[in-house]
C-alpha positions as CSV (number, residue, x, y, z in Angstrom):
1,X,0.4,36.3,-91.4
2,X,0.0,39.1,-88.8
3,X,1.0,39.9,-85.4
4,X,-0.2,42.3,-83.0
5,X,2.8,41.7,-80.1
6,X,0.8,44.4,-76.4
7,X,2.7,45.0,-73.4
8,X,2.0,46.6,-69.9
9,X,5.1,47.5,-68.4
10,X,8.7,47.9,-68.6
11,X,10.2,44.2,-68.4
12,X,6.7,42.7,-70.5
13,X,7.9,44.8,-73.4
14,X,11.2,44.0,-73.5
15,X,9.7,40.1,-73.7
16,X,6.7,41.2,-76.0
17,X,8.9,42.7,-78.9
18,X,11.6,40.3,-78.8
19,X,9.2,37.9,-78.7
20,X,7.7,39.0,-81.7
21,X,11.5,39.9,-83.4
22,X,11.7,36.4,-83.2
23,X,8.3,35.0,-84.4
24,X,9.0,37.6,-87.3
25,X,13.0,36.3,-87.9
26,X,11.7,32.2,-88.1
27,X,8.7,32.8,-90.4
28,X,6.1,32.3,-88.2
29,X,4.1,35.4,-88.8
30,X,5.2,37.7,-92.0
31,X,4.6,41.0,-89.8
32,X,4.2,42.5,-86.4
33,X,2.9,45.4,-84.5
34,X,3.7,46.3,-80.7
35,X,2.0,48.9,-79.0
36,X,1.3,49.5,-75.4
37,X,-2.0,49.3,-73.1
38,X,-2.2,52.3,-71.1
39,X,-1.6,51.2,-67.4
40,X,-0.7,52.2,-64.3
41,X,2.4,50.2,-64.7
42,X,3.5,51.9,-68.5
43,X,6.7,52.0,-68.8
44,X,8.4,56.1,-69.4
45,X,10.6,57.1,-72.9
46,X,13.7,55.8,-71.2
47,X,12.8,52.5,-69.8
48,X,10.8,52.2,-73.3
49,X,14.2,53.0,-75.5
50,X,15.9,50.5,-73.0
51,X,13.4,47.7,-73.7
52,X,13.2,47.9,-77.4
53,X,17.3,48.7,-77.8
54,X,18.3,45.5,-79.4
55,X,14.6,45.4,-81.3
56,X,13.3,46.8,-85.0
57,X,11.3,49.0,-82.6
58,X,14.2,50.7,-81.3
59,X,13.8,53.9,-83.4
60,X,10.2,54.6,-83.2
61,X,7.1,55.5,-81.3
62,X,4.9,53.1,-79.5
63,X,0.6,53.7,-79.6
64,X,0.0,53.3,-76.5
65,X,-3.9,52.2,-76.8
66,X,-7.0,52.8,-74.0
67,X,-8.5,49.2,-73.5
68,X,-11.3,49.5,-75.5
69,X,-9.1,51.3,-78.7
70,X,-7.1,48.3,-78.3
71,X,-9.8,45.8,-78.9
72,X,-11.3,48.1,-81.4
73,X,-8.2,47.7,-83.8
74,X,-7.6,43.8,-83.6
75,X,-11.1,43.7,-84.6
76,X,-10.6,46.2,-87.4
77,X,-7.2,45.1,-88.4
78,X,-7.9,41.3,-88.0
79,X,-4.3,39.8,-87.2
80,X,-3.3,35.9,-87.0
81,X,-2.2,36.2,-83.6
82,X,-1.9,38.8,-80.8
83,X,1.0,38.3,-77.9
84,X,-0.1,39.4,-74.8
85,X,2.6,40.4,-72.3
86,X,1.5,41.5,-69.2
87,X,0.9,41.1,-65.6
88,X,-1.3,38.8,-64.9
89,X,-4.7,40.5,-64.1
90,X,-4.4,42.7,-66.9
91,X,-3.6,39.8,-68.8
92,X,-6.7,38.5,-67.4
93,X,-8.9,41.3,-68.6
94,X,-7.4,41.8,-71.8
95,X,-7.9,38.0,-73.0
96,X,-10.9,37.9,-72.3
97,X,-11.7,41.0,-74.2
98,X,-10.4,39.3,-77.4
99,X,-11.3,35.9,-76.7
100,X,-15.5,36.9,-77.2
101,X,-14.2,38.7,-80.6
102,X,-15.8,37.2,-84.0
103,X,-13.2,35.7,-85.9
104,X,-10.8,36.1,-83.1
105,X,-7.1,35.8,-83.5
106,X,-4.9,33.0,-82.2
107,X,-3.6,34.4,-78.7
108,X,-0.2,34.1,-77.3
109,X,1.1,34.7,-74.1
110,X,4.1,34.1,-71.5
111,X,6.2,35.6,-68.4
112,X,9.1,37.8,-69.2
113,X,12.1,35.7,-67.4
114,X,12.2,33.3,-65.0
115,X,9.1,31.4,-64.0
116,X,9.9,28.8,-62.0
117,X,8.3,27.9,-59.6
118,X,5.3,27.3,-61.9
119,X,2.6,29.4,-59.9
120,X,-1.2,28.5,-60.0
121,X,-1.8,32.2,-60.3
122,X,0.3,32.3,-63.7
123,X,-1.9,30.0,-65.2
124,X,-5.1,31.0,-64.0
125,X,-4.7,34.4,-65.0
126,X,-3.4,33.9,-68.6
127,X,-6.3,30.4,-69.2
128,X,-7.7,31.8,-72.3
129,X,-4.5,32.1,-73.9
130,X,-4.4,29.4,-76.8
131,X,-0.5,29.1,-76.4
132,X,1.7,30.1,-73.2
133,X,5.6,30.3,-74.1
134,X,7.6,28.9,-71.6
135,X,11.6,29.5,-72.1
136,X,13.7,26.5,-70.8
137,X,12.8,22.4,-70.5
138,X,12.2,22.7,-67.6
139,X,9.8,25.5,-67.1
140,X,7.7,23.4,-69.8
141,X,8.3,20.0,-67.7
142,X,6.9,22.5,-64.4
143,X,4.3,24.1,-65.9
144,X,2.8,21.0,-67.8
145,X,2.6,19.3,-64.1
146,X,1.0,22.5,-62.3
147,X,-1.6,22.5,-64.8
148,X,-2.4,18.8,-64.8
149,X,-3.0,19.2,-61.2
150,X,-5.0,21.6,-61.1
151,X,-7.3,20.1,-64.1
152,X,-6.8,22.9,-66.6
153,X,-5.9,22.3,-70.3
154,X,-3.4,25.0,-71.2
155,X,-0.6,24.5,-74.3
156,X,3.1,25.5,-74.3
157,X,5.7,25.7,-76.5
158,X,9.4,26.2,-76.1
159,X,11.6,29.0,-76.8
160,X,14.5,30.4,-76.1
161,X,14.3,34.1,-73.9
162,X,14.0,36.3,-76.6
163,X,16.6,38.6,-75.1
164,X,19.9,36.3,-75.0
165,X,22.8,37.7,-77.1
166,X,25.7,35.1,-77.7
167,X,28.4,37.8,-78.1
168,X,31.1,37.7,-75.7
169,X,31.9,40.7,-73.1
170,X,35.0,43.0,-73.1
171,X,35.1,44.6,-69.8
172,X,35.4,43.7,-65.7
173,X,33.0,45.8,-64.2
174,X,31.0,43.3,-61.2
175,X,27.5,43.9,-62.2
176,X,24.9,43.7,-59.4
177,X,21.4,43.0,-61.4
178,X,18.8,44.6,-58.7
179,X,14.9,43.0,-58.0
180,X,12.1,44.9,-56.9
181,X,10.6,41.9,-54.8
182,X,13.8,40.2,-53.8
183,X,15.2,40.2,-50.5
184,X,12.3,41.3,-49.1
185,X,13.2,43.4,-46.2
186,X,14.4,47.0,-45.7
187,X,16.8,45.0,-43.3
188,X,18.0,42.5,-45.8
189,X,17.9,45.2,-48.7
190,X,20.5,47.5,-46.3
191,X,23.0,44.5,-45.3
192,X,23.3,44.2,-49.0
193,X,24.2,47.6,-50.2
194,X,26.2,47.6,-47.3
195,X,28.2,44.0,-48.9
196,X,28.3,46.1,-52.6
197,X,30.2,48.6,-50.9
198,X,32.2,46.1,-49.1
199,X,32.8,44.9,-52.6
200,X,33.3,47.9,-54.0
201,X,36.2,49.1,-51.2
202,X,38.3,45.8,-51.7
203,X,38.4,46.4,-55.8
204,X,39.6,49.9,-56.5
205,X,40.6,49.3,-59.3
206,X,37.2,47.7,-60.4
207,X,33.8,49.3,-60.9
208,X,30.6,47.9,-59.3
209,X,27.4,48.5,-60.6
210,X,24.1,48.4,-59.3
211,X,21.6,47.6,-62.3
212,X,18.6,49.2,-61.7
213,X,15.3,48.9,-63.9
214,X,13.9,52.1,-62.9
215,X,14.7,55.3,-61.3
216,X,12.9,57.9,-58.9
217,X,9.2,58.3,-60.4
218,X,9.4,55.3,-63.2
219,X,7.1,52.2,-62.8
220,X,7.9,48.7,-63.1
221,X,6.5,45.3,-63.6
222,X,6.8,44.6,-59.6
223,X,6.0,47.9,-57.0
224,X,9.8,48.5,-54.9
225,X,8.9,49.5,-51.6
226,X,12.7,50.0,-50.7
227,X,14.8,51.0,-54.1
228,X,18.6,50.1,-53.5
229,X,19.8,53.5,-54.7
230,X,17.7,55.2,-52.2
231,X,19.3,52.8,-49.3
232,X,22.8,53.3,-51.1
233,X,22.3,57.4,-50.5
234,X,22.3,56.5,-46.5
235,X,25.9,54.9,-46.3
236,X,28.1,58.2,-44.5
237,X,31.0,57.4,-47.6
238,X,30.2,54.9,-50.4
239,X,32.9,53.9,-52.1
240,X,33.8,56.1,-55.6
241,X,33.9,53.2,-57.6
242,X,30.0,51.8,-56.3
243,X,28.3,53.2,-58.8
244,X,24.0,53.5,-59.9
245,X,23.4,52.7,-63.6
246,X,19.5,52.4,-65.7
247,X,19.0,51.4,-69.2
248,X,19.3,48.7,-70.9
249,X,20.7,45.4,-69.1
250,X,22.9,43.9,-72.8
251,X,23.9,47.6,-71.8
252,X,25.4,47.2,-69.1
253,X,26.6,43.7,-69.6
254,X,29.0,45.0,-72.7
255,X,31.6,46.1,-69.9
256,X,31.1,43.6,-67.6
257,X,33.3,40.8,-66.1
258,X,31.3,39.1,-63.3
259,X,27.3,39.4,-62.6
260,X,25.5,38.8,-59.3
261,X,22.0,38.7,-58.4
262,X,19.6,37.0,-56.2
263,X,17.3,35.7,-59.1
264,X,17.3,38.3,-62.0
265,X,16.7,37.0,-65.5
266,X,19.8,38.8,-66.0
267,X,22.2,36.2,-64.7
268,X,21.3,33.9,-67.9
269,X,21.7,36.9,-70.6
270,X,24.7,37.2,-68.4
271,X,26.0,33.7,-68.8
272,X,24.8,32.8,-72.3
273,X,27.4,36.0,-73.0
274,X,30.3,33.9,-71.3
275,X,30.6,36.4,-68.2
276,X,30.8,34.1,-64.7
277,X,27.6,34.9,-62.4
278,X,27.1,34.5,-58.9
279,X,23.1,33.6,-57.5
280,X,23.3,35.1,-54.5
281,X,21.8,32.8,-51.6
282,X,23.0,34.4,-48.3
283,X,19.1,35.3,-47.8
284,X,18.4,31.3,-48.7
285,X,16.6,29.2,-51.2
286,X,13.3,29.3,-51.3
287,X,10.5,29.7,-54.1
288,X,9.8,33.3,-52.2
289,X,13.1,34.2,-53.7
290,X,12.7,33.1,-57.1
291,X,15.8,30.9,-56.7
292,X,15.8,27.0,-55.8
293,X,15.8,26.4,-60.2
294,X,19.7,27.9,-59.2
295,X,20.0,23.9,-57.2
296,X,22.7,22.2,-59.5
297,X,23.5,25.0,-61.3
298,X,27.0,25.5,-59.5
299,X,26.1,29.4,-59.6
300,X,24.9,29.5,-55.4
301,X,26.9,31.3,-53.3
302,X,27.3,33.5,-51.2
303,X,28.6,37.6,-52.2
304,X,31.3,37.2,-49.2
305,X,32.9,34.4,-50.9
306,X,36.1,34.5,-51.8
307,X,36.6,36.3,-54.7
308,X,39.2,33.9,-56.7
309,X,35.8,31.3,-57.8
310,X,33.1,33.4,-56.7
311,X,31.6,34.2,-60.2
312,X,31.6,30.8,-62.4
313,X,29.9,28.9,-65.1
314,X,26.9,27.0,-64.9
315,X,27.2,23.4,-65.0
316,X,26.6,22.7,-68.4
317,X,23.8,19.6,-67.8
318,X,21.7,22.1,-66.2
319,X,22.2,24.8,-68.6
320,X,21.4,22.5,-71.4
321,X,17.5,22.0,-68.8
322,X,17.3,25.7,-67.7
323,X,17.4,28.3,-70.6
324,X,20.7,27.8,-72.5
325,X,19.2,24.9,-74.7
326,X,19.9,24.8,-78.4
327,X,17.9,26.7,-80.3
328,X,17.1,23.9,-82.6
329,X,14.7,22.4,-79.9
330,X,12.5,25.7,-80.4
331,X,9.3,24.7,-81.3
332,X,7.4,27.9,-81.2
333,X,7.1,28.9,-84.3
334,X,5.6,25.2,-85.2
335,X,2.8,25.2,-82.9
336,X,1.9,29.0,-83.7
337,X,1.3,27.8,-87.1
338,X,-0.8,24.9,-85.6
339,X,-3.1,27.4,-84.3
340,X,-2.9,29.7,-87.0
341,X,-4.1,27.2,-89.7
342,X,-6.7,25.6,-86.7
343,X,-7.9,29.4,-87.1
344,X,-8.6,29.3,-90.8
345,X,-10.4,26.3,-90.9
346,X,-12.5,27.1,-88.2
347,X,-11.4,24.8,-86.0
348,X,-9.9,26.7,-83.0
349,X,-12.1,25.9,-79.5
350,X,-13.1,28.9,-77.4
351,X,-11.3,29.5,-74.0
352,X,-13.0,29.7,-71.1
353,X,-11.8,31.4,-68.3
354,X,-11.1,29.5,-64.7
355,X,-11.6,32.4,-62.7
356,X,-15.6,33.1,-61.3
357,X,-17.6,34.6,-63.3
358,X,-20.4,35.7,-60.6
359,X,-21.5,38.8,-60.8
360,X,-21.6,39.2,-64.6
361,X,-20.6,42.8,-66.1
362,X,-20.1,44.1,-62.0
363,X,-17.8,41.8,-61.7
364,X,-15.9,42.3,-65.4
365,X,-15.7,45.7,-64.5
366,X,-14.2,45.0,-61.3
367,X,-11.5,43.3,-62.9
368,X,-10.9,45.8,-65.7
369,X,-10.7,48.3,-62.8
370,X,-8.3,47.1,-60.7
371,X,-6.5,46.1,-63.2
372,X,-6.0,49.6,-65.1
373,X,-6.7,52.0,-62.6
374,X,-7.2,55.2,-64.0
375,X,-6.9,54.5,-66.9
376,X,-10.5,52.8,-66.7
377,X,-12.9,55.7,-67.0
378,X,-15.8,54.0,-67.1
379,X,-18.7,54.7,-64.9
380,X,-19.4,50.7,-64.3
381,X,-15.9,50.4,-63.0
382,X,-16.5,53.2,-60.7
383,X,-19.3,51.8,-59.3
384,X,-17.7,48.4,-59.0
385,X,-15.3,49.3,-57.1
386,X,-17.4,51.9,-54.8
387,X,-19.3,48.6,-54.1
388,X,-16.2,45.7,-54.5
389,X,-14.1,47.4,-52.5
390,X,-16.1,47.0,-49.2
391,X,-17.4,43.7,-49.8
392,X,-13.9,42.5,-50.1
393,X,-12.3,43.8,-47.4
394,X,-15.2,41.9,-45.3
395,X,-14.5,38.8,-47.0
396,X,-10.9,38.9,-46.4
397,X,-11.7,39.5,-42.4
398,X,-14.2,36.4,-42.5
399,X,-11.0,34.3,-44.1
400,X,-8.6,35.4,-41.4
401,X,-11.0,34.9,-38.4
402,X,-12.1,31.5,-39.7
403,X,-8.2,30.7,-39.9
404,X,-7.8,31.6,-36.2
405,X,-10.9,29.9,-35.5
406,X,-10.2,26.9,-37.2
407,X,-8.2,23.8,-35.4
């Protein structure tokens, strides 16, 4: 059994090949693939070698594949199952694309760290996905109620964030793990290079780190209006031991003694490797921030805390709910092979999309347009967007007047 594992951007490959490492490692699929969709988002040589580090992939050279090349080969090549890990409206696109295949493969799909709160817009974009991987019991337990309530019939299966190493730490740098959506402010963003430094100045003897997932002219998943680096560069004297650092996060993690964050995926690779963890909360808790599945954790608190209990443990009950469960309760690799042999006898139901399907092929070309750009060359997509682009700017003034309007 075969598995073609596609990925958009810097964080979705990271999730897309270990992903597929570990399809491959249970026996779920006998062989896998990962190539790249070019995007606006794709990821450059370093943040690629940083994803695929700790992967089979580590040493070799991604195809990175036009849309249509990409549907061309799963047609030609015929896999079991094809991963998709991307944002959502090029996950959108690219599902549907394979879903009106003959004889299409099983398709897979999933968010590349934490996702909860279970958004609508997570499951509407990826509804022709056969399976969605959800990483913790309660993401499944979230996710299972979103889409009840909003009437949709989506599957999930469990497993564990394909990225966790188990092996213990041997350094004491304080790793800061940085977010490109989270805080949101340039005002929030400078009070808290200004705390790293703070940090920084009342542990000589210790290096902080500021993680960062790209540097100056590299995409990411999510678009960083205000990078910490650059807002680092306008303190008069940062301290020597504040330091930048890029690559890979286990990386940077090998010589650390503490992590903070507001809501990085990183603080559970950090914990499930036995280094204490701080989720930072002086900016609140609130689903904007990614953080409120931190309540009960014991890991809340604030970066001006005292530094003797700052960084700590999770409690174990809610590590057992939220990521750190036993491995043994994976049940991935069963339900792929559900779907697989559903495939073979014929049995597998077509996926229909939720989103609006008005406008027929304008409309599809829309989406594949705004979705990829550029990298879209066709003359449709041109011309949907020469004529979408109007019509929806009037549309979104007719929604904000009949808000103000409205009682």
């Amino acid at each position: 059994m075969s598995l073609i594992a596609l990925a958009d951007s810097d964080s979705y490959l990271k999730w897309a090949a270990g992903t597929a490492e570990r399809l491959v490692a249970s026996g779920a699929v006998d062989e896998a693939v990962v190539q790249l969709l070019a995007s606006p988002v794709l990821p450059s040589e370093p943040q690629r070698r940083a994803a695929l580090d700790r992967s089979r992939w580590r040493s070799r050279d991604l195809a990175v594949l036009r849309l249509l090349d990409l549907v061309e080969q799963v047609r030609v090549r015929r896999p079991q199952a094809v991963l998709v890990g991307m944002r959502g409206p090029t996950a959108a696109v690219v599902l549907r694309e394979l879903s009106s295949l003959p004889d299409r493969p099983v398709l897979v799909t999933g968010l590349p760290g934490l996702a909860i709160p279970a958004t609508r817009k997570a499951l509407y974009y990826r509804a022709q996905a056969d399976l969605m991987v959800v990483h913790s019991r309660g993401e499944r337990r979230a996710f299972d109620t979103r889409a009840r309530e909003l009437g949709w019939d989506h599957r999930f299966a469990l497993s564990s964030l394909p990225f966790l190493e188990r092996r213990p730490a041997s350094g004491d740098d304080i790793v800061f793990a940085a977010q490109a959506l989270v805080p949101a402010t340039v005002e929030e963003r400078r009070w808290l290079v200004r705390r790293l430094d703070a940090l920084a100045r009342g542990l000589p003897h210790r290096r902080v780190v500021l993680k960062v997932r790209a540097t100056a002219n590299e995409q990411q998943t999510h678009a960083e209006r205000w990078p910490l680096p650059d807002l680092l560069e306008e303190l008069p004297d940062r301290a020597p031991n504040l330091v930048v650092r890029g690559g890979s996060m286990q990386d940077a993690l090998d010589s650390a003694g503490a992590l903070a964050t507001v809501s990085s995926t990183a603080i559970i690779e950090a914990v499930a490797r036995g280094i204490p963890a701080l989720a930072v909360d002086d900016f609140g808790v609130s689903e904007a921030l990614i953080n409120p599945v931190f309540r009960g954790s014991g890991l809340l608190g604030s970066i001006d805390g005292p530094l003797d209990g700052r960084f700590r443990m999770p409690d174990a009950t809610w590590a057992a709910d939220n990521y750190l469960h036993t491995e043994a309760d994976d049940d991935v690799a069963t339900v792929l092979a559900a779907l697989i042999a559903e495939r073979a006898s014929g049995a597998l139901p077509a996926r229909r999309p939720v989103r609006s399907t008005l406008g027929g092929p304008l409309r599809r070309a829309w989406d594949r347009k705004t979705a990829l750009g550029p990298h879209d060359r066709s003359l449709i997509g041109a011309a949907a967007l020469a004529v979408g682009t109007p019509v929806r700017a009037i549309a979104r003034r007719a929604t904000r007047l009949r808000s103000v309007l409205s009682p």
